[in-house]
C-alpha positions in Angstrom: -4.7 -5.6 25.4 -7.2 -8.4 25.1 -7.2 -8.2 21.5 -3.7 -7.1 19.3 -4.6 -4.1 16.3 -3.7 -7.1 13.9 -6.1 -9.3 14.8 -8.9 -6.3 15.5 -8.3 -5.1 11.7 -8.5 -8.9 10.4 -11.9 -9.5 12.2 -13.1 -6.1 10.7 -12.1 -7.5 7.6 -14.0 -10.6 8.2 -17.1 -8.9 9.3 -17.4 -6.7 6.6 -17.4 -9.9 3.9 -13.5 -9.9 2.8 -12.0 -12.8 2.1 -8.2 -14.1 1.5 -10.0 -17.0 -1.2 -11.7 -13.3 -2.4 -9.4 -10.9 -4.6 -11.8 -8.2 -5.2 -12.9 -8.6 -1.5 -9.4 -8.9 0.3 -8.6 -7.9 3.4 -7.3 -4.4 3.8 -5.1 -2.8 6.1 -3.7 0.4 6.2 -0.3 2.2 6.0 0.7 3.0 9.3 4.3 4.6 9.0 5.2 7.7 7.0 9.2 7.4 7.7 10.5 5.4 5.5 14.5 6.8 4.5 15.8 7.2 8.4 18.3 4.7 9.0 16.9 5.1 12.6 13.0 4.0 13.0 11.5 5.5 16.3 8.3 4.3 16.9 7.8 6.6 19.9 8.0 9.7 17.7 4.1 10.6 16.4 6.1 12.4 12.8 7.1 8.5 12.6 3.3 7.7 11.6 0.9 8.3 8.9 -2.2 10.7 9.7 -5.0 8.4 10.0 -7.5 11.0 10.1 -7.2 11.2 6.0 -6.7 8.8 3.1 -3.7 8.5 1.5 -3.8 10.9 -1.2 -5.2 13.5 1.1 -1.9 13.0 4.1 -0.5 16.9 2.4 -2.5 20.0 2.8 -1.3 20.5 -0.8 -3.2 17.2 -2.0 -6.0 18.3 0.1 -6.8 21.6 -1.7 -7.0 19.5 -4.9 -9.7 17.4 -3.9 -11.7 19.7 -2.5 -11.1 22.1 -5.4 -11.8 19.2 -7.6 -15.2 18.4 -5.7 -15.9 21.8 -5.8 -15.8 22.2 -9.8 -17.6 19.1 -10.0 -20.5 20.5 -8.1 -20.6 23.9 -9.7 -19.8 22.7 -13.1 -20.9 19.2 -13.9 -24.5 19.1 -12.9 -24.9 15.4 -14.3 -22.7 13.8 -12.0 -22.8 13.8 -8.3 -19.7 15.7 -6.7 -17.1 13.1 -5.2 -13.2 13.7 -3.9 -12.0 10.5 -5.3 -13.3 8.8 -8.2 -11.0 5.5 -7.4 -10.8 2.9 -4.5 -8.0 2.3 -1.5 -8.6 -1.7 -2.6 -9.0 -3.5 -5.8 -7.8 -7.1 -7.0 -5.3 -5.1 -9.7 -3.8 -3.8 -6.0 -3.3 -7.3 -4.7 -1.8 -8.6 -7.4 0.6 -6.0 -7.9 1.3 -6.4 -4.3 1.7 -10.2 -4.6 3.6 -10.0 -8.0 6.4 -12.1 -6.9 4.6 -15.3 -5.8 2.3 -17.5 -7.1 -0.2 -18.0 -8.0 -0.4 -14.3 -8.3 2.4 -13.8 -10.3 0.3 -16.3 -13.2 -2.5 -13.8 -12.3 -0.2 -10.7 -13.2 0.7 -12.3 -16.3 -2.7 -13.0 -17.4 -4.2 -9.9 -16.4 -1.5 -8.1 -18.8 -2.5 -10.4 -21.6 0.7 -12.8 -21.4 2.9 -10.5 -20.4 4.6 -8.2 -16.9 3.5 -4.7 -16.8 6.2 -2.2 -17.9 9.0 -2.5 -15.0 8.4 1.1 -14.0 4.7 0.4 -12.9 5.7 -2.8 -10.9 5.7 -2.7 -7.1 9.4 -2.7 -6.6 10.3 -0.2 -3.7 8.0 0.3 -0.3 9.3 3.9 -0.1 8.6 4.5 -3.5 5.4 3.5 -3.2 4.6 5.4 -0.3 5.8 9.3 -1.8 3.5 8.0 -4.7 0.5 7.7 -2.6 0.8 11.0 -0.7 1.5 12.9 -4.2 -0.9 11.6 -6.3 -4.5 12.9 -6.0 -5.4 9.6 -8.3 -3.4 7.0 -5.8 -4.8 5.9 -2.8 -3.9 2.0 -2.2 -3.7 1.0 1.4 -2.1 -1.9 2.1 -2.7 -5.6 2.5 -1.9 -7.9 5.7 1.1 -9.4 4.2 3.1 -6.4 5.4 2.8 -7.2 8.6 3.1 -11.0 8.8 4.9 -12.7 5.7 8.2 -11.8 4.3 8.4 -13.7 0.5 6.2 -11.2 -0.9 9.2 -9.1 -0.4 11.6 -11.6 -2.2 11.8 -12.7 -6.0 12.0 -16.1 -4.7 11.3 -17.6 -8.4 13.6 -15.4 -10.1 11.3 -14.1 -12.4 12.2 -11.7 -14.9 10.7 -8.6 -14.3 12.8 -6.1 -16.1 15.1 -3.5 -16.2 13.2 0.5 -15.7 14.1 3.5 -17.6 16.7 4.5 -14.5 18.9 1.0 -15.4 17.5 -0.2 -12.1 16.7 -4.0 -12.3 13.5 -4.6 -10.4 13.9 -7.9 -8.5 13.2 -7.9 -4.7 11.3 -5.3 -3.1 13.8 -2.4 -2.1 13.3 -1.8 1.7 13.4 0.9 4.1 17.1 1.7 5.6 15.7 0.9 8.7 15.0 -2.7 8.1 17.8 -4.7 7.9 16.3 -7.7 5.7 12.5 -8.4 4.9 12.2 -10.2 8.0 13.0 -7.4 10.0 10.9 -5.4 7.8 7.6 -7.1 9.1 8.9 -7.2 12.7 9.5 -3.5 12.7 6.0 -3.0 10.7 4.1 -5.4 13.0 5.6 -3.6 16.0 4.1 -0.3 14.5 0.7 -1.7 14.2 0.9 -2.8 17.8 2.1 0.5 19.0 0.9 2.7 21.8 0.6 5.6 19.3 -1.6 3.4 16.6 -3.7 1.8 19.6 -5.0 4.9 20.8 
């Protein structure tokens, strides 16, 4: 290919007026894998990948019904507001940061944001799987993803030590927790980069 899926997406993103200087405009890309407890990643399966003919909270049948049962009510019930599946967005600058929480300046961001202070540790960003079985279960979360999963590792690591508590299971949330499949966060991003560039994803 003339042109990698990485740099295609970025250029989208540039086109369309987002900006890495831009937090409410940053770039977007999107989940790609759904596998994320195999010890063993195979990129050549198609269950391996995310459906990328829906959103995130729509990837289940289950979740599907909701919204459409939701829009549904919405346009037999509530004749002041337009219908609409989801009343959030896949992007916002709370998403970034919460993304970016463990380096700066982002993590002065956080702070400020929560009025001096880090979230509760059970709403930090603190495992990718995790994160992921949130998205597909929630009708209200649909966060796609941002390009440092596929090219920079420290966003991974608590590299400043920071604090950032203790959650309700006695789990201390420090670095991210990673798939089994990636050894270390760099092998994280080479396995996720190799996803984005795969034959499955490219056509």
């Amino acid at each position: 290919r003339e042109l990698s899926n990485y740099d295609y997406l970025l250029q989208l993103n540039y086109l369309s007026g987002r900006s890495f200087n831009d937090l409410a405009q940053y770039p977007i890309f999107p989940w790609i894998l759904a596998d994320y407890t195999s010890k063993q990643l195979d990129l050549k399966n198609p269950n391996s990948y995310r459906n990328f003919s829906y959103l995130m909270n729509a990837q289940l049948s289950s979740q599907r019904d909701i919204l459409i049962e939701k829009y549904n009510n919405l346009l037999q019930f509530d004749q002041d507001t337009p219908p609409y599946h989801n009343g959030s967005h896949y992007s916002t600058s709370g998403f970034v940061m919460w993304y970016l929480l463990r380096m700066e300046p982002f993590t002065s961001y956080h702070i400020w944001l929560q009025d001096g202070k880090f979230d509760h540790p059970d709403r930090l960003f603190h495992s990718i799987a995790s994160t992921y079985q949130n998205c597909i279960h929630s009708t209200m979360d649909m966060k796609e993803l941002i390009p440092e999963f596929f090219y920079n590792s420290f966003f991974l690591e608590n590299i400043n030590k920071v604090d950032l508590g203790v959650m309700q299971t006695g789990d201390v949330v420090d670095d991210v927790i990673l798939p089994p499949w990636a050894r270390d966060n760099e092998d994280f991003i080479r396995i996720h980069r190799e996803a984005l560039e795969s034959d499955y994803v490219s056509l």
